[in-house]
C-alpha positions in Angstrom: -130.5 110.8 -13.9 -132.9 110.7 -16.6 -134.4 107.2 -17.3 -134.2 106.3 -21.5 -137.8 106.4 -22.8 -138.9 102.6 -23.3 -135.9 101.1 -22.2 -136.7 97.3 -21.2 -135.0 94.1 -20.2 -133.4 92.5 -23.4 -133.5 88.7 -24.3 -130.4 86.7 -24.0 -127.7 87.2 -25.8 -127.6 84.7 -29.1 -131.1 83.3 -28.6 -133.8 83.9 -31.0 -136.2 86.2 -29.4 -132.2 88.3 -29.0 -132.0 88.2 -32.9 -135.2 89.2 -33.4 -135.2 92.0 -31.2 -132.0 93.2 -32.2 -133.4 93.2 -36.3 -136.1 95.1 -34.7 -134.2 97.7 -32.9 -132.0 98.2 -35.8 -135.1 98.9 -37.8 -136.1 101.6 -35.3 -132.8 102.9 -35.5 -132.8 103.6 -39.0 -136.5 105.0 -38.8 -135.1 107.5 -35.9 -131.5 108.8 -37.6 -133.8 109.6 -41.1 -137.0 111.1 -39.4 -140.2 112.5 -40.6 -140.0 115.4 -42.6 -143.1 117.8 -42.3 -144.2 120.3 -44.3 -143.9 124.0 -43.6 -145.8 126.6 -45.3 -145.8 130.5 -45.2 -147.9 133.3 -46.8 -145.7 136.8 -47.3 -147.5 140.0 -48.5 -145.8 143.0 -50.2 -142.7 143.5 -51.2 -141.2 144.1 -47.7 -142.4 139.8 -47.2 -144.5 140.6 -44.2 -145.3 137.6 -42.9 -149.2 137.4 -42.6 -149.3 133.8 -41.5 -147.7 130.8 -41.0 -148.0 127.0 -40.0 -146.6 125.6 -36.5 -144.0 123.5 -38.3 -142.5 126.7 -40.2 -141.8 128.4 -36.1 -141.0 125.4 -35.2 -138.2 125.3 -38.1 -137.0 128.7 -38.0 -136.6 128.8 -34.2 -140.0 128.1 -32.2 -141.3 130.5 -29.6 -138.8 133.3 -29.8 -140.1 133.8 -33.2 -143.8 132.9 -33.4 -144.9 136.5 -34.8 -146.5 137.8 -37.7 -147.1 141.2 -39.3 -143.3 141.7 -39.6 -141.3 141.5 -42.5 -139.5 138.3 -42.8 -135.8 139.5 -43.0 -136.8 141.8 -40.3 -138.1 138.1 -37.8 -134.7 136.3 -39.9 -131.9 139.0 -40.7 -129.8 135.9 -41.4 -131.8 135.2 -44.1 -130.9 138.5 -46.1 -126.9 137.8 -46.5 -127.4 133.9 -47.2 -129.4 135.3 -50.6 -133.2 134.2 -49.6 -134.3 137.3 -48.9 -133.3 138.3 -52.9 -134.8 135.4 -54.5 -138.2 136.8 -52.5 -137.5 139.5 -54.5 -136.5 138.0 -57.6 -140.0 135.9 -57.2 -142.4 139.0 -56.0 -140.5 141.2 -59.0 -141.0 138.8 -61.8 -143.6 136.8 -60.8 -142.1 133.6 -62.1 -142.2 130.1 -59.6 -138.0 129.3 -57.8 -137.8 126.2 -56.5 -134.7 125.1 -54.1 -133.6 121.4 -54.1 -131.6 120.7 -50.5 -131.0 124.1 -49.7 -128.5 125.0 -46.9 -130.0 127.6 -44.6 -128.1 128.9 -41.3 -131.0 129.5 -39.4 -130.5 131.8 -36.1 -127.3 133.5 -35.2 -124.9 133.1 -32.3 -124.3 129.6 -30.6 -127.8 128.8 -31.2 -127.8 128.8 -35.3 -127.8 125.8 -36.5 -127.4 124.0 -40.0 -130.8 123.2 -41.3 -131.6 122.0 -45.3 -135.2 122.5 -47.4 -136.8 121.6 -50.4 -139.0 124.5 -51.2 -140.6 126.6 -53.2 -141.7 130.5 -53.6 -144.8 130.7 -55.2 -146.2 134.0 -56.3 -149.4 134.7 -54.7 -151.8 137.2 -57.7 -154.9 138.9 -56.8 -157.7 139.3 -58.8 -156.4 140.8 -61.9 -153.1 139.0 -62.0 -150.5 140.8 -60.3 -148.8 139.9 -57.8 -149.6 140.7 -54.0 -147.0 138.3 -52.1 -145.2 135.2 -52.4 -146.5 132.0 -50.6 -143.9 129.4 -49.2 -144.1 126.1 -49.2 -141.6 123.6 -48.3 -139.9 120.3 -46.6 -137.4 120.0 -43.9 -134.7 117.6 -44.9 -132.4 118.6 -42.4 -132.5 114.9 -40.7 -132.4 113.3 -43.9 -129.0 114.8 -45.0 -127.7 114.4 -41.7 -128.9 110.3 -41.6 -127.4 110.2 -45.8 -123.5 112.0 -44.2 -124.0 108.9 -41.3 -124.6 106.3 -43.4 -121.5 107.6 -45.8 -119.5 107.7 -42.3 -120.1 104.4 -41.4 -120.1 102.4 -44.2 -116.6 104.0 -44.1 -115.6 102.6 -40.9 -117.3 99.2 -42.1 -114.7 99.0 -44.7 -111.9 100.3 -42.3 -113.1 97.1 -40.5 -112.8 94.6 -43.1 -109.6 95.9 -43.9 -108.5 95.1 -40.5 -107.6 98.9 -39.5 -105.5 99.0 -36.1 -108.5 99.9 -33.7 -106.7 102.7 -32.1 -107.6 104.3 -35.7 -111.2 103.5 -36.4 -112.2 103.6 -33.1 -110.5 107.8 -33.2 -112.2 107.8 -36.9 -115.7 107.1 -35.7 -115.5 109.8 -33.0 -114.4 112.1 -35.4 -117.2 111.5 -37.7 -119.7 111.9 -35.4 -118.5 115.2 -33.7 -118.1 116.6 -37.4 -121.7 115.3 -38.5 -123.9 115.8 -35.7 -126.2 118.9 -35.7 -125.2 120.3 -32.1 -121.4 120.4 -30.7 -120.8 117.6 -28.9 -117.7 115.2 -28.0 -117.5 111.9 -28.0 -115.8 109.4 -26.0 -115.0 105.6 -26.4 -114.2 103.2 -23.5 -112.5 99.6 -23.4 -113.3 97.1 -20.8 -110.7 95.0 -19.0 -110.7 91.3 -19.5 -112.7 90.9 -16.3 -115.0 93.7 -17.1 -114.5 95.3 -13.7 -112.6 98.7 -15.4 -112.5 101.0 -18.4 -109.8 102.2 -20.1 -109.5 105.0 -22.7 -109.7 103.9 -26.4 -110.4 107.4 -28.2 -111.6 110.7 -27.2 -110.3 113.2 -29.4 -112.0 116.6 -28.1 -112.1 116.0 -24.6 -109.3 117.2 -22.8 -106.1 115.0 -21.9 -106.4 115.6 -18.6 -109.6 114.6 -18.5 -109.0 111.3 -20.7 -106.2 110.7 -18.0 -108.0 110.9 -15.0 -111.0 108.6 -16.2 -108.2 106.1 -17.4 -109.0 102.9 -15.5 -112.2 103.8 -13.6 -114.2 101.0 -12.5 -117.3 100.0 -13.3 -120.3 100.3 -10.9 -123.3 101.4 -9.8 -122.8 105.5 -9.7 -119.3 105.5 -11.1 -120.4 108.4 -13.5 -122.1 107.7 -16.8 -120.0 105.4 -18.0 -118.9 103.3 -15.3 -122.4 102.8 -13.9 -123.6 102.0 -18.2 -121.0 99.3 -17.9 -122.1 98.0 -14.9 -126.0 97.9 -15.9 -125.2 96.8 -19.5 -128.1 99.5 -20.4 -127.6 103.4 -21.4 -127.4 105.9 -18.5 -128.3 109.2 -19.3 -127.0 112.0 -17.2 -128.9 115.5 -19.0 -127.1 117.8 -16.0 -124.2 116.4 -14.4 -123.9 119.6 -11.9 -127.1 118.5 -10.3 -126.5 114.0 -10.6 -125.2 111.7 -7.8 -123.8 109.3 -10.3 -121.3 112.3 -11.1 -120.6 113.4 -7.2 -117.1 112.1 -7.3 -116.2 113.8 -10.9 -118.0 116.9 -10.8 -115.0 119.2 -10.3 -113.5 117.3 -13.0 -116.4 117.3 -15.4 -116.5 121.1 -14.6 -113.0 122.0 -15.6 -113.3 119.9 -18.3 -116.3 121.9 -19.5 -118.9 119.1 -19.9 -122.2 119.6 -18.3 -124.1 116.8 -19.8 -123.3 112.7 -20.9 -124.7 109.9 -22.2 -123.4 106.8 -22.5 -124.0 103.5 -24.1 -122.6 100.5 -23.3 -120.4 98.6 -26.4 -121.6 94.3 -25.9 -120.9 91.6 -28.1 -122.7 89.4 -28.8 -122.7 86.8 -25.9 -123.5 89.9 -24.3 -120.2 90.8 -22.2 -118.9 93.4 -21.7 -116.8 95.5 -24.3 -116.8 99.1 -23.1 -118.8 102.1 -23.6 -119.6 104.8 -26.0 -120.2 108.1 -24.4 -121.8 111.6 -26.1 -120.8 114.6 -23.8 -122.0 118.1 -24.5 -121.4 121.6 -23.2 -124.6 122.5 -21.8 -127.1 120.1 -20.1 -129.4 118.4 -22.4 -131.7 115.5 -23.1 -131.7 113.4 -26.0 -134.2 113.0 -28.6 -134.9 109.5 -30.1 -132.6 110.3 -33.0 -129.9 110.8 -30.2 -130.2 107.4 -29.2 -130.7 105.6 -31.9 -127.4 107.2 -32.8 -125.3 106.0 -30.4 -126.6 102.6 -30.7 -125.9 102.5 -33.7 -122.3 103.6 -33.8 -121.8 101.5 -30.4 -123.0 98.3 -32.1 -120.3 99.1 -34.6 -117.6 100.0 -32.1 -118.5 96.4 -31.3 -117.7 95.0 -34.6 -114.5 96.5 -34.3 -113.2 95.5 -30.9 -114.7 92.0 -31.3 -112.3 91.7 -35.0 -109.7 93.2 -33.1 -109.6 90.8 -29.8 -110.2 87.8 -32.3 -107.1 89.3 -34.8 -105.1 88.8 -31.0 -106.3 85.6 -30.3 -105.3 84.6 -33.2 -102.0 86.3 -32.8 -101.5 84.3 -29.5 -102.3 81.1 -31.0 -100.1 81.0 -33.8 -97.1 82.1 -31.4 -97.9 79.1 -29.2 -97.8 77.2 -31.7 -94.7 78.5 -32.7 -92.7 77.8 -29.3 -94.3 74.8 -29.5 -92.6 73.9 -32.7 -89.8 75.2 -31.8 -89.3 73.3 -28.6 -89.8 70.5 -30.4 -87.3 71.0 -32.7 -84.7 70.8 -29.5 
């Protein structure tokens, strides 16, 4: 098991230094889900757009090591960019000579099951020699790829806020926040939601929609302890356990086989408290292929487990109060005899 980066020891639950931290963390959260957006810059010569040079941000953008090379033309280093139109407004801009600029472009960058969605603000610059003409066509732009991604979340969950307040049965917002996520997130993953018993001592299944049912069946009522998975042992430490290959991690030794039919290789998992700081279940990310997270990653799921929160804690509360008033009705009603 992977240890989370800066994980510490939090403050009681409903004392001050807790609040504090907790504003803290949130800010951190927010800071993490919308990123840093760097500049990437590239200079392109002819009309073919050989690349002649380029910053580490732009390899890093367009796919990293694999494609770290110059003196080749650029739909030649991205053929995806030709059909997706880039390629012609090169073109366009080396032809004419006249400045394009692109406002929260989408870009497929890559091909295969390693493409993924990206979004830029950039420009096309023509580059002119000496007497005015044009030679090439500089590139200058911003990655906002985290920033649109953090704006969809927000949308999401502000969503299942109001879901909340409206008092949604649980079953659905709990299903509706899973769904968001797996829609919204930038890699394929599959997300899983947990509710503790009234003891604490097992989980039960509260949504899951891509994992298998079999899979959401067999994990049905698992306890909670130390190297019962991801989830069970998260629930047990009240802190994330990260698991980045569970084909090679003791915690999964006892669901391995089932993890493998199942197709999962990888899960994190967050544990859901409120705010005494018991236990309300977890909130688990599984993917296909073993991974680590990044600090987006978790600031992610702590966000949308702090939600899950909100939601259970309504719900058991909407019960309790449920329970009450039907005392107090046989109560009454005995009386009434």
């Amino acid at each position: 098991m992977t240890r989370v980066p800066g994980q510490h020891v939090s403050p009681p639950a409903g004392t001050a230094d807790a609040r504090a931290a907790a504003a803290t963390g949130a800010d951190h959260d927010v800071r993490a889900l919308f990123g840093h957006s760097t500049a990437v810059f590239a200079s392109l010569a002819g009309p073919a757009h050989m690349l002649e040079n380029a910053n580490e941000a732009f390899f890093t953008a367009i796919g990293g090591a694999e494609r770290t090379r110059t003196g080749l033309p650029l739909g030649q280093l991205m053929p995806e960019l030709v059909e997706q139109g880039f390629i012609g407004l090169l073109d366009r801009v080396y032809r004419t000579g006249a400045l394009y600029t692109g406002r929260e472009a989408r870009v497929v960058l890559g091909v295969g099951p390693t493409a993924r969605e990206a979004f830029f603000d950039f420009t096309y610059e023509p580059r002119l020699d000496a007497g005015g003409n044009v030679m090439g066509v500089r590139v200058i732009g911003v990655e906002t790829t985290q920033i649109k991604q953090a704006q969809r979340l927000t949308a999401e969950h502000r969503a299942l806020l109001e879901q909340i307040a409206r008092q949604a049965p649980l079953p659905d917002v709990l299903d509706g926040m899973a769904r968001a996520i797996e829609e919204l997130a930038p890699e394929e993953i599959m997300v899983s939601v947990l509710l503790a018993d009234a003891d604490g001592h097992h989980l039960h299944h509260g949504a899951a929609p891509s994992l298998p049912a079999f899979y959401n069946e067999a994990i049905d009522g698992i306890a909670t302890g130390e190297g019962v998975g991801s989830c069970g042992t998260a629930a047990h430490r009240r802190t994330p356990v990260i698991v980045t290959d569970i084909a090679t991690d003791p915690f999964w030794d006892d669901f391995r086989d089932l993890a493998d039919k199942a197709g999962v290789a990888a899960c994190w998992s967050t544990p859901i408290l409120a705010r005494d700081g018991s236990l309300l279940g977890t909130f688990a990310m599984y993917h296909r292929v073993p991974r680590a997270p990044e600090e987006a990653d978790l600031a992610l799921a702590r966000v949308f487990a702090d939600t899950a929160a909100l939601a259970i804690e309504r719900h058991q509360a909407q019960q309790a109060q449920q329970a009450a008033e039907a005392r107090e009705k046989a109560a009454r009603d005995d009386l009434a005899f």
